[in-house]
C-alpha positions in Angstrom: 11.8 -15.5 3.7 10.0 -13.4 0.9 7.1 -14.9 0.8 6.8 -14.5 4.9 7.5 -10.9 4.1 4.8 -10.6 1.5 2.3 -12.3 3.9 3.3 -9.8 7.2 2.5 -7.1 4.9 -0.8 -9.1 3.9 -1.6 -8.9 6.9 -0.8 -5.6 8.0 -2.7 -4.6 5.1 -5.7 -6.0 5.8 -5.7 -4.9 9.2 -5.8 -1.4 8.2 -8.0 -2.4 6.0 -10.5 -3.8 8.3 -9.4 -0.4 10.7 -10.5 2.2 8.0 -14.1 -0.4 7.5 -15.0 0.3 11.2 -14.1 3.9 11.2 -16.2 4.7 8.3 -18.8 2.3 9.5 -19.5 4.1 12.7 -19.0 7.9 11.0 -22.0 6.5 8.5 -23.7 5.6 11.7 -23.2 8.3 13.4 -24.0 10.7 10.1 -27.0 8.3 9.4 -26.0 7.8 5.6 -23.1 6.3 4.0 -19.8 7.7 4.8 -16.6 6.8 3.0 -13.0 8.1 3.6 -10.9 8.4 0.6 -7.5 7.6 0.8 -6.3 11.1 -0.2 -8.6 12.3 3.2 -7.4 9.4 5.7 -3.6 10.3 4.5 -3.7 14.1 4.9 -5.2 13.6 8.7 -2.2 11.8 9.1 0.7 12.6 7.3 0.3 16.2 4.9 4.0 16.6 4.8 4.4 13.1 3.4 1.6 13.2 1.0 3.7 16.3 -0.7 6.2 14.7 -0.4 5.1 11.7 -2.2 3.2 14.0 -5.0 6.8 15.7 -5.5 8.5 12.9 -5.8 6.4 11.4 -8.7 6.3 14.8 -10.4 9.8 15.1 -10.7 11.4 11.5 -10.6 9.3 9.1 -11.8 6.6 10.5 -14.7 4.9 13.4 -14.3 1.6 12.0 -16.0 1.5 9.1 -13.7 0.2 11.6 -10.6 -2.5 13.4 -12.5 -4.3 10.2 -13.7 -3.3 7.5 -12.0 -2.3 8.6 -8.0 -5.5 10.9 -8.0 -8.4 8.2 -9.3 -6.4 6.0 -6.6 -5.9 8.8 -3.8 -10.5 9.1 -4.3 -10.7 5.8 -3.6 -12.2 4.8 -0.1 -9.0 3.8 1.9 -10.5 0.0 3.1 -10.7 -0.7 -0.5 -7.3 0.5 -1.3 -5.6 -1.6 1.8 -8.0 -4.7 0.9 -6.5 -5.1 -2.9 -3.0 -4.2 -1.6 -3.6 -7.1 1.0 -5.1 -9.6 -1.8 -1.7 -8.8 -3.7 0.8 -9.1 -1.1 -1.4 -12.6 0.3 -1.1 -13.7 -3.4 2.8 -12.8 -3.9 3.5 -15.0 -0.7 1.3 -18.0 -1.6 2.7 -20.7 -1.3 1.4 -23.4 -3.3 1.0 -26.6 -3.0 2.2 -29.8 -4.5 0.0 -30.6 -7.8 0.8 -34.2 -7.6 -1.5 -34.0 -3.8 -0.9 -35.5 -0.4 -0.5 -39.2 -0.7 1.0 -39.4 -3.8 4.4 -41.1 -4.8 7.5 -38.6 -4.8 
C-alpha cells in the first residue's frame, strides 16, 4: 500500500511536471527566447496565502535558517525541474524490486 502511494504521487508529480514543461515551452515560444517559471512565480499565481503560510511556518517551527538558504535556492528553481526530481524520488521510494535470484530460478 506504500509503495502504491509513493508511485500515485510519482506520477502526479510528473504530470505537473510535464504541465509546467509545456507552459514554459509555449511562453518561450511565444516570447521568442527561453522562458522559465520558477517555482516561487508558478506558486504565488496560485496560492500567495499558502506560500506565506508555508514561509511562516518554517520561520517559526521548524529552523529559521532552513528558509533563507535552502527554500529560496529551491523556490528559483524552474518548477518542471522541481516536480521532475520530486517524481524521480517518489518513483524510486515505491520501486519495487525484483527478485535477484531472476525469473526461472529455483525458490
Amino acid at each position: 500500500m506504500i509503495r502504491f502511494m509513493f508511485r500515485l504521487l510519482a506520477y502526479i508529480a510528473l504530470s505537473l511536471a510535464i504541465i509546467a514543461a509545456v507552459l514554459d515551452a509555449a511562453r518561450s515560444v511565444g516570447a521568442s527566447q527561453l522562458t522559465m517559471t520558477s517555482l516561487q512565480e508558478s506558486w504565488q499565481s496560485i496560492s500567495p496565502s499558502s506560500l506565506a503560510l508555508a514561509e511562516t511556518s518554517i520561520k517559526t517551527h521548524i529552523y529559521p535558517i532552513l528558509w533563507d538558504p535552502l527554500m529560496l535556492w529551491i523556490l528559483e528553481a524552474p518548477t518542471f525541474v522541481i516536480f521532475a526530481l520530486l517524481a524521480f524520488l517518489f518513483y524510486a521510494m515505491g520501486y519495487k524490486r525484483e527478485n535477484r535470484a531472476g525469473r526461472f530460478a529455483a525458490r
